[in-house]
C-alpha positions in Angstrom: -20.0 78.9 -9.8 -21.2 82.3 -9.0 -19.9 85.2 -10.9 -17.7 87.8 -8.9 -18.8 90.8 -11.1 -21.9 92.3 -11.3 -21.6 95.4 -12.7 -18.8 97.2 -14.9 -17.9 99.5 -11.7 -16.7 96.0 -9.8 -14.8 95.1 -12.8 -12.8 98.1 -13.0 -12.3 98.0 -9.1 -10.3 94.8 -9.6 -7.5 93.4 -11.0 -8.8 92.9 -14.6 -9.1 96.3 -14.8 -5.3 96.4 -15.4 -5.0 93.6 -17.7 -3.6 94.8 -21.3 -3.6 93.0 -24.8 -0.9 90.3 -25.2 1.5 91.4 -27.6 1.1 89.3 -30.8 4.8 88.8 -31.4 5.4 87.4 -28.1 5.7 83.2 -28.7 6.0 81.2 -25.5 9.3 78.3 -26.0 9.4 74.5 -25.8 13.0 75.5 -25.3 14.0 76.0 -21.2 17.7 76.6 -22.1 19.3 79.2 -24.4 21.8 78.5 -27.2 24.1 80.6 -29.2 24.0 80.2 -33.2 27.2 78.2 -33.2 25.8 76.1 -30.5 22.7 74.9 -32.9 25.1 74.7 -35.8 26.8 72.3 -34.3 23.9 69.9 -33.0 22.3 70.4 -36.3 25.9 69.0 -37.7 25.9 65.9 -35.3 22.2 65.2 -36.1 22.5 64.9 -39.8 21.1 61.6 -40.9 20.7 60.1 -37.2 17.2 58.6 -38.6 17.5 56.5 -34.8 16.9 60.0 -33.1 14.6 61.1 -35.2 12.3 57.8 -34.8 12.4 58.6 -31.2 11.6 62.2 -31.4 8.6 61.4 -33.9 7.4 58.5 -31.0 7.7 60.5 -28.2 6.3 63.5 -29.9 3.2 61.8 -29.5 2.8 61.7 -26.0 5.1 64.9 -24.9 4.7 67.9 -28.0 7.7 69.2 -26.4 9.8 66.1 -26.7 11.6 67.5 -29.3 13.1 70.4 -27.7 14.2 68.4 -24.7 16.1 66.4 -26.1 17.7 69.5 -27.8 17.7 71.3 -24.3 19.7 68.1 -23.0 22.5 68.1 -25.2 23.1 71.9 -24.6 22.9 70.9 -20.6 25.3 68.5 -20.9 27.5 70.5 -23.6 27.5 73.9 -22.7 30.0 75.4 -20.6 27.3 77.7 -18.4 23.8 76.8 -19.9 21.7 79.6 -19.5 17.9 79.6 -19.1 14.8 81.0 -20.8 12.2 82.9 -18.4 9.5 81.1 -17.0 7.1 83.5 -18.7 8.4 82.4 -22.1 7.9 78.8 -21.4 5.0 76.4 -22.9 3.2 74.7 -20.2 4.8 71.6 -21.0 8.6 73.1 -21.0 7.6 74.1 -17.5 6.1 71.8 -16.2 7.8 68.3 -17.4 10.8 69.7 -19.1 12.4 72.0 -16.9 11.9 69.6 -13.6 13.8 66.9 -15.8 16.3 69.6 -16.4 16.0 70.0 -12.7 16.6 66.4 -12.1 19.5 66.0 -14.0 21.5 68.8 -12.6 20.7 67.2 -9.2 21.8 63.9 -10.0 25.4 62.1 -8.5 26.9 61.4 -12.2 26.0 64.5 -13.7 29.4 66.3 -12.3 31.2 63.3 -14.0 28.7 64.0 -17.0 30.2 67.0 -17.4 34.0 66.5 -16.9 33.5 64.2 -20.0 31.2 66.1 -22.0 31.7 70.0 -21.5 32.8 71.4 -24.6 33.3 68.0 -26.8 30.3 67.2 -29.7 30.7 63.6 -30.0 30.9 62.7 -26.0 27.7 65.7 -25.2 25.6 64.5 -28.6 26.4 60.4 -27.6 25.2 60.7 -23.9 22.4 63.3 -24.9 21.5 60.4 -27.4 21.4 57.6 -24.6 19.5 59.5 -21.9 16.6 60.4 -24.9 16.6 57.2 -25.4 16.3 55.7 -21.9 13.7 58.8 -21.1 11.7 57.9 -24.2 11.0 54.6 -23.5 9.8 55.6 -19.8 7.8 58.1 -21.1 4.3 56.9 -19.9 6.0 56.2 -16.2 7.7 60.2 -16.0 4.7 61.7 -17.4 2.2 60.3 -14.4 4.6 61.4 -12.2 5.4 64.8 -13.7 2.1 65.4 -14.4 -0.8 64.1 -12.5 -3.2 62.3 -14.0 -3.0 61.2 -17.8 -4.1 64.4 -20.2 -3.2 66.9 -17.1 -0.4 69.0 -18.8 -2.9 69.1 -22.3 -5.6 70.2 -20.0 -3.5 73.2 -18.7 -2.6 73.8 -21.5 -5.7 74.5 -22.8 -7.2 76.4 -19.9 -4.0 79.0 -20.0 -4.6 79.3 -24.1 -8.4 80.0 -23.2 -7.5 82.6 -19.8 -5.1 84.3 -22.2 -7.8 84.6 -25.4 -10.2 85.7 -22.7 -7.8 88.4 -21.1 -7.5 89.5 -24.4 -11.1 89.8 -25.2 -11.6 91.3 -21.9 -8.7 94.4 -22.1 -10.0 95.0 -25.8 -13.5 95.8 -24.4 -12.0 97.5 -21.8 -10.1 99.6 -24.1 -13.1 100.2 -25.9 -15.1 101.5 -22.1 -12.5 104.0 -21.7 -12.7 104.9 -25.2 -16.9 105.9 -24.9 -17.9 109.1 -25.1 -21.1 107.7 -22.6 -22.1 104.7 -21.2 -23.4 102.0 -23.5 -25.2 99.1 -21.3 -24.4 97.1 -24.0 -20.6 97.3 -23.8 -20.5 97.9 -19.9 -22.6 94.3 -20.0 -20.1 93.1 -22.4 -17.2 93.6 -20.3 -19.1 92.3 -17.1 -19.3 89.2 -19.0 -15.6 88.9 -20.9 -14.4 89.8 -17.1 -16.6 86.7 -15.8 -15.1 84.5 -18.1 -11.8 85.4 -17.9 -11.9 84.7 -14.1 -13.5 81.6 -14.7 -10.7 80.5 -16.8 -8.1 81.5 -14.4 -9.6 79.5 -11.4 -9.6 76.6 -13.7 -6.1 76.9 -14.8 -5.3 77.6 -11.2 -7.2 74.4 -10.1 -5.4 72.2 -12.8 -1.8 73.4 -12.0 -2.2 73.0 -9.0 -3.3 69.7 -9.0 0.3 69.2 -11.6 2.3 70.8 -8.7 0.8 68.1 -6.7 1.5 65.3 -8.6 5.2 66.4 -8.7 5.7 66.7 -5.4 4.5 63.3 -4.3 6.7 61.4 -6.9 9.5 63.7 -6.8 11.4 60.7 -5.4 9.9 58.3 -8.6 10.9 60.6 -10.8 14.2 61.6 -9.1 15.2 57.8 -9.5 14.3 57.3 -13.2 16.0 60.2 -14.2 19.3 59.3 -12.2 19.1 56.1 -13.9 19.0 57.9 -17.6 22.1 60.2 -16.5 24.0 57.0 -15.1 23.8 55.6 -18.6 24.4 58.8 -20.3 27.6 59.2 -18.4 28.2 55.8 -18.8 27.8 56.7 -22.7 30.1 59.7 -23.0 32.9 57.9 -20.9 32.8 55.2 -23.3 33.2 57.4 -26.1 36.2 59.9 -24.4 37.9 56.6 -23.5 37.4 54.8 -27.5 38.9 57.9 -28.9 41.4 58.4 -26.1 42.7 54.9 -26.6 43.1 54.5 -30.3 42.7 58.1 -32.1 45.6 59.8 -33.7 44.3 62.8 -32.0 42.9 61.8 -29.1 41.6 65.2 -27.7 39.9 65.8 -30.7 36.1 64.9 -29.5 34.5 66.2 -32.7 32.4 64.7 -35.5 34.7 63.6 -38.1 34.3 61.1 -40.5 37.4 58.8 -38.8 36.2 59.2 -35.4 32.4 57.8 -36.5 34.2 55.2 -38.0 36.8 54.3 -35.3 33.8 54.3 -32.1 31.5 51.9 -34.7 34.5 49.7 -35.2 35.8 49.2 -31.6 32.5 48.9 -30.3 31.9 46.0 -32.5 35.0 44.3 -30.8 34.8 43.3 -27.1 38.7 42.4 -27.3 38.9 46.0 -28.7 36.7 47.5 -25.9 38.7 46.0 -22.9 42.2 46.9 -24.2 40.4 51.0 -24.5 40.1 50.6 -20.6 44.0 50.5 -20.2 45.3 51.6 -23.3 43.7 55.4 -22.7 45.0 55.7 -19.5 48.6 54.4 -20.6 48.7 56.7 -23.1 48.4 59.9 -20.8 51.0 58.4 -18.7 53.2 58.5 -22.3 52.1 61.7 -23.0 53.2 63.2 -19.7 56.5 61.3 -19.7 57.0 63.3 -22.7 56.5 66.4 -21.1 59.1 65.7 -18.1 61.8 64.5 -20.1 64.7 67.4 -19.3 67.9 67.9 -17.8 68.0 70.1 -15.4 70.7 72.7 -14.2 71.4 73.8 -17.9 69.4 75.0 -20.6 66.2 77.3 -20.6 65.4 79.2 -17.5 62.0 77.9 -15.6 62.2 79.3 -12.4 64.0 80.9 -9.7 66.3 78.8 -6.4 68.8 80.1 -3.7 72.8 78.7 -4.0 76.2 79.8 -5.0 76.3 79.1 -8.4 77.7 82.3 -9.8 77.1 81.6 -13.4 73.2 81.5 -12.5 73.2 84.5 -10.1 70.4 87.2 -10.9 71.9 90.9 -11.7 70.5 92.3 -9.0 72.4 90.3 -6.3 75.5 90.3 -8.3 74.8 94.3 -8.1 75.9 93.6 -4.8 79.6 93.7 -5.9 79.8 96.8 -7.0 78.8 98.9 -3.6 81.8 98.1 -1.1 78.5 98.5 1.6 76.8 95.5 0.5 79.8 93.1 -0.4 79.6 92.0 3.3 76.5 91.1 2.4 76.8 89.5 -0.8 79.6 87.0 1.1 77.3 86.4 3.6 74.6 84.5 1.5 77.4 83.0 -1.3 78.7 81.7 1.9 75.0 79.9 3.4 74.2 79.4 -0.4 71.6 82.2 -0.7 72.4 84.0 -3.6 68.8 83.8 -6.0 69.6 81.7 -9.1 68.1 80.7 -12.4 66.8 77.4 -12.6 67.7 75.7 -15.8 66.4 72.6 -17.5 66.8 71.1 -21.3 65.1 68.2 -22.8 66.8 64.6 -22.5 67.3 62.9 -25.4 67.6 59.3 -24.3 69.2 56.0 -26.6 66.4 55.6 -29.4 66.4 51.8 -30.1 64.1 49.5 -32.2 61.4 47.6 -29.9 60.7 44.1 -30.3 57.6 42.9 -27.5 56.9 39.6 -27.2 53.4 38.8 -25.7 52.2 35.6 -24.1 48.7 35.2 -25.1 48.3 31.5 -23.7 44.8 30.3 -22.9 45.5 31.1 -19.7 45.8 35.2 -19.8 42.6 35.5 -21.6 40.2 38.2 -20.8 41.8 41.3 -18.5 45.5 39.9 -18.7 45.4 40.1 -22.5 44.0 43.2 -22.3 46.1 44.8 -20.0 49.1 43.0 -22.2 47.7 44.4 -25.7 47.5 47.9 -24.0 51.2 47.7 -22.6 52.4 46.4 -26.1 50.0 49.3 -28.1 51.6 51.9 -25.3 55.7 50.7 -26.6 54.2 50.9 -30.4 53.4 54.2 -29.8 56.7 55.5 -27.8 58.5 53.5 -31.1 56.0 55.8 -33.7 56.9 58.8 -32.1 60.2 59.0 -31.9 60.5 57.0 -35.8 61.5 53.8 -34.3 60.4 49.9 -35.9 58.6 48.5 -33.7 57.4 44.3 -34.0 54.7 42.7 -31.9 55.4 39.0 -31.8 52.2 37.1 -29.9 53.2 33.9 -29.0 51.7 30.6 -27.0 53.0 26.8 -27.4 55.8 25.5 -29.1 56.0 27.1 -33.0 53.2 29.1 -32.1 53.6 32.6 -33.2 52.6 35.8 -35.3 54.9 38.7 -35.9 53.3 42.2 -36.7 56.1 44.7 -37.9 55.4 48.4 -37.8 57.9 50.7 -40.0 58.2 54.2 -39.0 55.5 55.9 -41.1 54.0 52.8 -42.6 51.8 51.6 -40.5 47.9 52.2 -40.2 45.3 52.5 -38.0 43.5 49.3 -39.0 46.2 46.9 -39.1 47.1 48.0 -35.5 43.4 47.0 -34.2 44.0 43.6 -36.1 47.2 43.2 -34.3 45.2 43.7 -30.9 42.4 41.1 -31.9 44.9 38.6 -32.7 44.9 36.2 -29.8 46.7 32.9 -30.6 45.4 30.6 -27.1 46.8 27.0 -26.1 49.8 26.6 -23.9 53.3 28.4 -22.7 56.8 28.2 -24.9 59.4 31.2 -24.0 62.2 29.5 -26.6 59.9 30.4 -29.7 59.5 34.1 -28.8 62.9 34.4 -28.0 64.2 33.1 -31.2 62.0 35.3 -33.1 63.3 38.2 -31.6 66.8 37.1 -32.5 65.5 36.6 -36.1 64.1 40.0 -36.3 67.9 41.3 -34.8 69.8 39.4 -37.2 67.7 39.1 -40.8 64.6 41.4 -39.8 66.5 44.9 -39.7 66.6 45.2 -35.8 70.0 45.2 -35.3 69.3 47.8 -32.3 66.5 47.0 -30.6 65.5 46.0 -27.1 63.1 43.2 -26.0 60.0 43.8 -23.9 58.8 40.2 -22.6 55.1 40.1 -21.1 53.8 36.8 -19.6 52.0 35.5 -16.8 53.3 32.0 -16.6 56.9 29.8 -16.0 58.3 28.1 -18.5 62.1 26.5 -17.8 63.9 26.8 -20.3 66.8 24.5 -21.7 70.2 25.0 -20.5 71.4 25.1 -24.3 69.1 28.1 -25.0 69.2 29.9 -22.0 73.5 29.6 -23.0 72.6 30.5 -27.1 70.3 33.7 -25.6 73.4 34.7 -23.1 75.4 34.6 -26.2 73.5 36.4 -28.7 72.5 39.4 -26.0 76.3 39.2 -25.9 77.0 39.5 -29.2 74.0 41.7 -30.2 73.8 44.2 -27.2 70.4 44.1 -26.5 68.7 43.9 -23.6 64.9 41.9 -21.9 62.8 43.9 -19.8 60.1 41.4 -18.2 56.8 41.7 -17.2 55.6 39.1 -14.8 51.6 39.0 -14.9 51.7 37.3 -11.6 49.0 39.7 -9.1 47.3 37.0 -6.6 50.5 34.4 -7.8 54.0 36.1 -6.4 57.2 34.3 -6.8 57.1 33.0 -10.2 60.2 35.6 -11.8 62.6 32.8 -11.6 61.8 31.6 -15.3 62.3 34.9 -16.3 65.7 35.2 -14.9 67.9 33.6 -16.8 67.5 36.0 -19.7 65.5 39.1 -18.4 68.1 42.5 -17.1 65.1 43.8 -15.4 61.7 42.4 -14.2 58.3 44.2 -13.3 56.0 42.1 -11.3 51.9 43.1 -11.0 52.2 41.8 -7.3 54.9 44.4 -6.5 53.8 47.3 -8.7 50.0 48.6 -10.2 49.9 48.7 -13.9 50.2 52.6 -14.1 53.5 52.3 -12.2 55.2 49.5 -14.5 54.2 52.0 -17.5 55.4 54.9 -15.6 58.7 52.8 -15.8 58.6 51.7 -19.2 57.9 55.1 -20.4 60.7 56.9 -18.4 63.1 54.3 -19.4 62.4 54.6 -23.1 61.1 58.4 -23.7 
């Protein structure tokens, strides 16, 4: 390649004649994104002994140096409420050129809104989907690379070539430095910088050549890369929504999304259960639907004031239009809107405090409700536990199938556990349909069991007739006992079976006449 300068006078005629020494305290970043000190106290915190993230870190090191930080750089993407970024200037070549397009990616992906619904300010959902998209990136690391980078060793080259431009620019302003410095000219140093300008230029064409050769390579598997990427933030979202609904379905505090001894504990032991897992789909969701019944649980027309209404209610009226009054000019007035009821009022409302009974649920768990029924069952019968704890209520599960086929769990206000309520929702008895067992339970648990006030929730998705005797023993007892059956027919796809449940149900919800949210809408406004 020819040289471009000849002679000192054509170096300091160009560019390089304004170059300056590097500062030595300036350190370009793996990092693209910023974090705040309690930010990295808290990843350090959910990283402690994760040995399986730092295996994949160490592996993927290997190929990618700045691995490390990305993975550190996703987490704070997915967790931080307005991730802010590092200047391109402070970047290592490989934060800008692999990392920060990934970053890129990611941000430009369908789930990643969803990602961050779930994840935005809550460790354990952010760290667990950070976790599963390292791990889905790591082990398509050789596939993103190529298409991030050009050919194999590209990045490294770069690099290289920007480390040697910048040692070269530095060579080259010291000399310079040094020119201005001279009391005369010294061939010697006016050769000197001739040649450190030379090689500086060379060094930037190269670096120039390679990057853009990078840029290249990016642009023609944008689409590649796009794809992969999507896929890791699919399962990453996948990930955190697994986690929010675990801990929404069965923690004691189910907003609380941080690292706590109870919550690592509770996601390892549901995740080990499939029967656990599918009851967290519904049992979640019911439990919002509880929560929010709690909230609109008033009176209203008496109580606190929440808001303003026209009428004629004169013990509600506002001062200022009962002002009205006293001014014989505005009295006409003041008739006028008693009269078309538009006086402004308080609005008033006070909390409902309904009948607190003991529950007793039986639940069919015949072979023939296994899989999403049972599920959907457990969750409706984990939902009336909880409405039961809340308010200090006993509360007894009794699962049932074939004749003499049955197991009771009791839970005692303030005596119950986490643990033996996930056992309760494992337990899943199979074989055929028997209503009179179940029932007679129920009645055992009234008259010798302590539940002299409680109500009866009967779930089941099949017919079974009962005998004439029992159904006339069952009128008599609910008689006698003053309790009442609320049944849930499980019959979506199969309408018209509620005539078994007839003869000894008050009141019967049927899955082909109402979604599942809408029978536990009902259940918890009856009960809360």
């Amino acid at each position: 390649m020819l040289k471009p300068y000849r002679t000192v006078q054509d170096v300091l005629s160009s560019p390089w004649a304004q170059v300056q020494r590097a500062k030595s305290s300036s350190q370009q970043t793996d990092r693209v994104l910023r974090s705040t000190k309690l930010e990295d106290s808290i990843y350090r915190d959910l990283r402690m002994e994760d040995t399986g993230m730092d295996e994949i870190e160490n592996s993927a090191g290997e190929k990618l140096r700045s691995f490390p930080a990305l993975s550190r750089d996703i987490f704070q993407s997915f967790y931080s409420l307005m991730p802010r970024r590092n200047t391109e200037d402070d970047l290592s070549v490989a934060a800008r050129k692999i990392n920060m397009p990934i970053l890129e990616h990611i941000t430009q992906s369908e789930d990643y809104p969803t990602l961050k619904e779930v994840c935005e300010g809550r460790e354990l959902p952010a760290y667990e989907a950070a976790a599963e998209f390292t791990a889905q990136t790591s082990g398509e690391l050789d596939d993103l690379l190529s298409q991030l980078g050009g050919k194999p060793g590209a990045v490294q080259t770069l690099e290289k070539l920007e480390q040697a431009e910048k040692t070269a620019e530095d060579k080259l302003a010291a000399l310079l430095e040094q020119l201005r410095g001279a009391p005369q000219d010294d061939p010697a140093l006016s050769a000197a910088v001739v040649k450190a300008a030379n090689d500086a230029e060379s060094k930037r064409r190269q670096a120039d050549a390679v990057n853009k050769l990078v840029d290249a390579g990016l642009a023609q598997n944008q689409a590649e890369a796009g794809a992969l990427i999507a896929r890791a933030v699919s399962a990453a979202a996948e990930r955190a929504e697994e986690v929010q609904t675990i801990l929404g379905a069965w923690s004691d505090a189910p907003g609380d999304m941080r690292k706590t001894d109870a919550n690592a504990a509770l996601l390892e032991r549901v995740r080990d259960s499939k029967t656990l897992q599918d009851i967290s789909r519904y049992l979640g969701r019911f439990r919002e639907i509880f929560a929010q019944g709690k909230r609109n649980g008033y009176s209203y027309g008496r109580g606190e004031k929440y808001a303003l209404e026209l009428g004629n209610d004169l013990s509600r009226a506002l001062t200022s239009e009962l002002a009205m009054l006293a001014v014989p000019e505005t009295l006409p007035l003041f008739l006028r809107k008693y009269q078309h009821r538009q006086i402004k009022q308080y609005r008033r409302r006070e909390i409902v405090y309904k009948g607190a009974g003991d529950i007793i649920c039986c639940l069919d768990e015949s072979g023939s409700t296994a899989g999403d029924l049972a599920a959907w069952g457990k969750a409706v019968a984990l939902t009336l536990l909880e409405i039961a704890q809340s308010e200090g209520r006993k509360f007894a599960l009794v699962h049932f199938s074939g004749p003499d086929r049955f197991q009771t769990d009791v839970f005692l206000p303030g005596q119950s556990s986490l643990e033996e309520k996930l056992r309760a929702a494992e337990t899943f008895l199979g074989g055929g349909t028997d209503f009179q067992t179940p029932l007679a339970e129920a009645e055992r648990l009234m008259r010798e069991g302590g539940f002299e006030n409680a109500d009866i929730a009967f779930i089941t998705d099949g017919e079974c007739s009962l005998p004439e005797t029992c159904v006339e023993m069952l009128q008599k007892a609910q008689s006698e006992l003053r309790f009442t059956v609320t049944g849930i027919l499980l019959d979506e796809g199969n309408a018209g079976m509620d005539f078994s449940l007839k003869p000894f149900c008050q009141n019967i919800y049927r899955t082909s006449e109402l979604t599942g949210d809408q029978i536990v809408g009902e259940i918890v406004l009856d009960r809360v």
